[in-house]
C-alpha positions as CSV (number, residue, x, y, z in Angstrom):
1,X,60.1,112.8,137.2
2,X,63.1,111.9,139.4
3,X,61.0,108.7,140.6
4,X,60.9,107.3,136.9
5,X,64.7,108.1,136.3
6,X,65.0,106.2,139.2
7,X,63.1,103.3,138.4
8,X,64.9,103.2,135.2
9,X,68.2,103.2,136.5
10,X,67.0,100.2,139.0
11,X,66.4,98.2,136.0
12,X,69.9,98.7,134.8
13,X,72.0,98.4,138.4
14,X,69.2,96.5,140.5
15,X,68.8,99.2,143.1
16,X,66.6,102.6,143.4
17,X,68.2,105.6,143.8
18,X,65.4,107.8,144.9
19,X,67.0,107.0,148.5
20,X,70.0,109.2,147.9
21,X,70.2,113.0,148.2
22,X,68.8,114.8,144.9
23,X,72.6,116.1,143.6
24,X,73.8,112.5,143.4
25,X,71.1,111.0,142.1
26,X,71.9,113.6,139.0
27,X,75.7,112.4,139.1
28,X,74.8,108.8,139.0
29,X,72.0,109.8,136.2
30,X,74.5,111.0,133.9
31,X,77.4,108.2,134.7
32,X,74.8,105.5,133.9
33,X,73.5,107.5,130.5
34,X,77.6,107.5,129.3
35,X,77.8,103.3,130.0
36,X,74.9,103.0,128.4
37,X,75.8,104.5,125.2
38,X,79.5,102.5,125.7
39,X,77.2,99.8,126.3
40,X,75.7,100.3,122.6
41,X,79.2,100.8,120.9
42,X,80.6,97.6,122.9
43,X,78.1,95.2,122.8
44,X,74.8,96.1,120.6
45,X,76.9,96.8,118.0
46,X,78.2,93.6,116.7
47,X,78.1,94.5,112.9
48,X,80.9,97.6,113.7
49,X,82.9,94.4,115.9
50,X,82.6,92.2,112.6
51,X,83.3,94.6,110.4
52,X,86.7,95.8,111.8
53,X,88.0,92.2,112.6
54,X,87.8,92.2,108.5
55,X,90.2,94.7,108.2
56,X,92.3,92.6,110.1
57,X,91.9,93.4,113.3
58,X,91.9,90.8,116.0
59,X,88.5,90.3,118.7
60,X,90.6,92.7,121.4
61,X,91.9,95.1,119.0
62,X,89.0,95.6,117.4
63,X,87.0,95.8,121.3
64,X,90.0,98.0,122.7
65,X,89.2,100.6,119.2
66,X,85.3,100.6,119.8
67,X,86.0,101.4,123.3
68,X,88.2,104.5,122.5
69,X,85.4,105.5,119.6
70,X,83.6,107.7,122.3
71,X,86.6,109.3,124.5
72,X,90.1,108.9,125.0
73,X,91.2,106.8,128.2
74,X,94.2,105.4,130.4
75,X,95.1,102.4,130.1
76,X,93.7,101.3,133.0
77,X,89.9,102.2,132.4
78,X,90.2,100.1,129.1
79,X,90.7,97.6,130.9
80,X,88.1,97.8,133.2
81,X,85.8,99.2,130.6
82,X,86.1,95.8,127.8
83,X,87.4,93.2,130.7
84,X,90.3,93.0,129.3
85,X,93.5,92.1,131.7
86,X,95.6,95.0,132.1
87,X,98.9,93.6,130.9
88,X,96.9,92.6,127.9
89,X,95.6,95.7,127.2
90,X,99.6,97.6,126.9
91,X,100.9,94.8,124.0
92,X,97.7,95.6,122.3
93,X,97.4,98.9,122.4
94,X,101.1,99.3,121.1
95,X,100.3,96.9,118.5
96,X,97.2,99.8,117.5
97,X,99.9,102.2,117.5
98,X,102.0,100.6,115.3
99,X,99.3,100.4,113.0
100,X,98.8,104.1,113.3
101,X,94.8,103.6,114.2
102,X,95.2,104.5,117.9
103,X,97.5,107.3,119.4
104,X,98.8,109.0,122.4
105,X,97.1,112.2,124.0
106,X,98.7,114.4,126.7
107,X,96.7,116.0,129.2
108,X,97.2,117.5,132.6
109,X,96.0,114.4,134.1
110,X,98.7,112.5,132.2
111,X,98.5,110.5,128.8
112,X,95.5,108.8,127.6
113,X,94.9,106.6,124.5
114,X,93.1,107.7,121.5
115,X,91.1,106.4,118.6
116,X,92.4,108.1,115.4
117,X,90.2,109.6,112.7
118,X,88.3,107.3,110.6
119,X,90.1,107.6,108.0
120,X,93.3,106.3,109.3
121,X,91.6,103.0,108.9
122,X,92.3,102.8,105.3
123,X,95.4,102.1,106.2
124,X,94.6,98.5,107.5
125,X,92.8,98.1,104.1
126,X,96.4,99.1,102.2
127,X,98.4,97.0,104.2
128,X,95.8,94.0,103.6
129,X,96.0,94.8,100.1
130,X,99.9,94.3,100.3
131,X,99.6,90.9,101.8
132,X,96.7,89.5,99.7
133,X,99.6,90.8,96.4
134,X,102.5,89.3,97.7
135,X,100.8,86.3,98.7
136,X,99.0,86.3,95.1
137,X,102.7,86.3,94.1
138,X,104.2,83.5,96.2
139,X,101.3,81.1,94.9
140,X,101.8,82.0,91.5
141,X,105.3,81.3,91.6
142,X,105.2,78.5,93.9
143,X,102.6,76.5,92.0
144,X,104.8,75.4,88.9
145,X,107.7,74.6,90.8
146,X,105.3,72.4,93.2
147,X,103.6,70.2,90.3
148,X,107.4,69.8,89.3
149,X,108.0,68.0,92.6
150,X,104.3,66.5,92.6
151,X,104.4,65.6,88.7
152,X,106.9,62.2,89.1
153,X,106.1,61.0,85.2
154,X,107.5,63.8,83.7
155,X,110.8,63.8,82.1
156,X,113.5,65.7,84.2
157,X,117.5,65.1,82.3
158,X,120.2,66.8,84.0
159,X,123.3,66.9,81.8
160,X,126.6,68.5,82.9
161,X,129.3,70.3,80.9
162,X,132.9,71.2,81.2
163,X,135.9,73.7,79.4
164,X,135.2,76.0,77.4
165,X,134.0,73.6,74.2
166,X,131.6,72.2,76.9
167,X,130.1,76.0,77.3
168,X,130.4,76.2,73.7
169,X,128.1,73.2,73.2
170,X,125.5,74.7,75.7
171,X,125.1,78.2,73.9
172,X,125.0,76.3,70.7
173,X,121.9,74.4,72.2
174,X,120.2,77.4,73.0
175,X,120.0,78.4,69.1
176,X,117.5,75.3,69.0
177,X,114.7,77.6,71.2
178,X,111.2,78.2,69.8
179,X,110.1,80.4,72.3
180,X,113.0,82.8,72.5
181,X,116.5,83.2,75.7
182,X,115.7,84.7,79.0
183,X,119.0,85.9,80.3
184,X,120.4,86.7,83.5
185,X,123.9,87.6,82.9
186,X,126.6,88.7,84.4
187,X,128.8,89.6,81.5
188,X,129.8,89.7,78.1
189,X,130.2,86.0,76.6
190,X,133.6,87.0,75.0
191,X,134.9,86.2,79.0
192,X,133.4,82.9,78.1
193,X,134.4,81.6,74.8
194,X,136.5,84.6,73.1
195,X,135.5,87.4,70.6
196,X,135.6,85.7,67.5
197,X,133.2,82.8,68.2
198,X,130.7,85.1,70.5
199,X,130.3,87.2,67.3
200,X,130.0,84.2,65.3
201,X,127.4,83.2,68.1
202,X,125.4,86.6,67.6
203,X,125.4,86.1,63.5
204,X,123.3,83.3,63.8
205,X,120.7,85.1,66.9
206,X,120.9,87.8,63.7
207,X,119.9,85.1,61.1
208,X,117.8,82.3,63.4
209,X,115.6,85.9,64.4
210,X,116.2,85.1,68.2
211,X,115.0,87.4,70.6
212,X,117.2,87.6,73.9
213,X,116.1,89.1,76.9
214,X,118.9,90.0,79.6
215,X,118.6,91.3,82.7
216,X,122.1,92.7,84.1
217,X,123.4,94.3,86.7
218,X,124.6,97.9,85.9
219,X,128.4,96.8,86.2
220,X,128.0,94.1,84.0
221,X,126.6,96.4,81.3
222,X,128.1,96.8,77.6
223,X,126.6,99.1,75.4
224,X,128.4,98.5,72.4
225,X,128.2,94.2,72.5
226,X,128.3,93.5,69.2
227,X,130.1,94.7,65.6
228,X,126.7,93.8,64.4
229,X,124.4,96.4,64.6
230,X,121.4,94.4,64.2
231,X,122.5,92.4,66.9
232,X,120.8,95.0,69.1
233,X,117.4,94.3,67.2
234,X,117.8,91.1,69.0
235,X,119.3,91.3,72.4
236,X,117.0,93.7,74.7
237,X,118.6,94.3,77.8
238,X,117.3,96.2,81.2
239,X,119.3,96.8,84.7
240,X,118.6,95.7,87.9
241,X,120.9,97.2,91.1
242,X,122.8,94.5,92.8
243,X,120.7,95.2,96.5
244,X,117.8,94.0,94.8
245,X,119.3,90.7,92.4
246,X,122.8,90.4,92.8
247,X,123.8,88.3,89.5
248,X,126.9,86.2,89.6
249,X,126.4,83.6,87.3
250,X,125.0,83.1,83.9
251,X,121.4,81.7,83.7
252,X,119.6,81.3,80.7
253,X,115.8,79.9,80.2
254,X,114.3,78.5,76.5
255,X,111.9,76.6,75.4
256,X,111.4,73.8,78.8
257,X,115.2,74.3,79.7
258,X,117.3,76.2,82.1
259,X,120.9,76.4,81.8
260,X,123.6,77.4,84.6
261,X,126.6,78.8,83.8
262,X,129.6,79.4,86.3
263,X,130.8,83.0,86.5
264,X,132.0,83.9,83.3
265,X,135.3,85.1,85.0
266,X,136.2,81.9,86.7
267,X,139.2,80.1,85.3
268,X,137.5,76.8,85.2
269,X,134.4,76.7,82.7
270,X,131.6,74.6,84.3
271,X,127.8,74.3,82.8
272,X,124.5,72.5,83.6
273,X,120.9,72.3,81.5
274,X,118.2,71.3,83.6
275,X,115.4,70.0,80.7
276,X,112.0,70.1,83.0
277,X,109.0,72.3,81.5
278,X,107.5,72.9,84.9
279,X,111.0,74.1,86.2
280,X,111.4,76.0,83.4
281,X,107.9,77.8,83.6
282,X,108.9,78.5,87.3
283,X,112.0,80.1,86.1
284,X,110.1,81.9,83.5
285,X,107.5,83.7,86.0
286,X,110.6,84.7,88.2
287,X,112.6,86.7,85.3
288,X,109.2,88.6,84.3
289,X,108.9,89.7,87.4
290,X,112.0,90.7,87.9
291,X,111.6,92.1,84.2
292,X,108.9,94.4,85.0
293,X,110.6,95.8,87.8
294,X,114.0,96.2,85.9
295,X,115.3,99.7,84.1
296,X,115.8,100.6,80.6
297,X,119.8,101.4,80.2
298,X,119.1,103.7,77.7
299,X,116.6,105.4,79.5
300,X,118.5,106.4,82.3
């Protein structure tokens, strides 16, 4: 029986064993049958390999794992176990860590590195998931603003406006929309233009049946705006805390043009309209998603 083993084993290391005395030919026996199930997990099993570099894992980090599937080990044996240079193997293994897929164990032969339960490797599927959204999100917003650039034969006017008649003019141009005001504001427009015309503003919101949309930092907030109670039919408001969008000035987006305001408590009164639709579309996707993510006052 012991002859066979030690053919076996001659096939695997290229030298008979049936030379040596009987105890270590059992001791070699049962060395050879441990790298020879490594053997499976680190190179036979090229499917497990593939399908960990999908999660996101990298050729080494997803070797260094399969090689701590079986048993924990120093840092040195991983090394010599996947070939591996040493210095190598610490900045990957911390980079494991941090993904919270291998760990630390403390023996009384000092610390070795472990795989973590299967499970844990959902986390490399949520954090993909994360990337693939915001990424989803920057194309989606980068996309209009890029055919703006791309697009040269489309109209693009830039008109510039000064005093307070010159704001006047602007908000006067917004009651033109088909489509509705986005607003990011960052106060009420008697700072701009005085009470008496702002309400004079809001009858005709009222009578035109413009919806407004504003999204407002909580300090900028007025709950009572208007004398008009169905004023607030028309003007929907939500809050957003100034660490996420800090809003200094007045932007407004309708129909395919976006106009700038300077702060509403500066002395001088200073106004732009950009008129480009892909601008404005871009401008458009970036208040909705700020939108969705912004609190009801009223709820609160």
């Amino acid at each position: 029986m012991y002859i066979q083993r030690g053919t076996f084993l001659n096939r695997l290391q290229g030298r008979h064993l049936a030379a040596y005395p009987h105890p270590l030919r059992i001791l070699t026996l049962g060395f050879h049958k441990q790298s020879v199930k490594l053997s499976f997990i680190m190179r036979n099993n090229s499917e497990l390999k593939a399908r960990l570099k999908r999660l996101g894992l990298s050729e080494d980090e997803a070797v260094i794992f399969m090689c701590l599937i079986d048993a924990p080990k120093t840092l040195l044996e991983v090394s010599r176990v996947t070939g591996i240079h040493r210095s190598s193997v610490y900045r990957i293994v911390d980079g494991l860590i941090e993904k919270s897929i291998v760990h630390e164990v403390t023996t009384d032969n000092g610390k070795l590195i472990a795989a973590a339960q299967p499970g844990a490797l959902e986390l490399l599927v949520i954090e993909q998931e994360k990337i693939a959204e915001s990424r989803r999100s920057g194309f989606n917003q980068l996309l209009p603003f890029l055919s703006a650039i791309k697009d040269r034969d489309n109209a693009f006017a830039v008109r510039t406006y000064s005093g307070v008649a010159g704001v006047k003019q602007m908000l006067w141009n917004e009651l033109k929309t088909q489509t509705g005001i986005l607003m990011f504001s960052c106060g009420p427009l008697e700072l701009a233009v005085g009470r008496r015309w702002a309400e004079k503003y809001r009858v005709e919101i009222i009578e035109r049946g413009i919806v407004q949309r504003s999204i407002e930092n909580p300090e900028a907030y007025e709950p009572h705006l208007s004398a008009y109670k169905a004023y607030s039919t028309y003007y929907l408001v939500k809050q957003l805390p100034k660490e996420m969008l800090s809003i200094n000035h007045e932007l407004t987006i309708h129909d395919d043009t976006i106009s700038l305001y300077n702060s509403w408590t500066d002395n001088t009164q200073l106004g732009t309209e950009i008129k480009n639709p892909f601008l404005a579309t871009f401008m458009r996707q970036m208040f909705e998603h700020y939108w969705s993510l912004a609190k009801d006052p009223q709820s609160e």
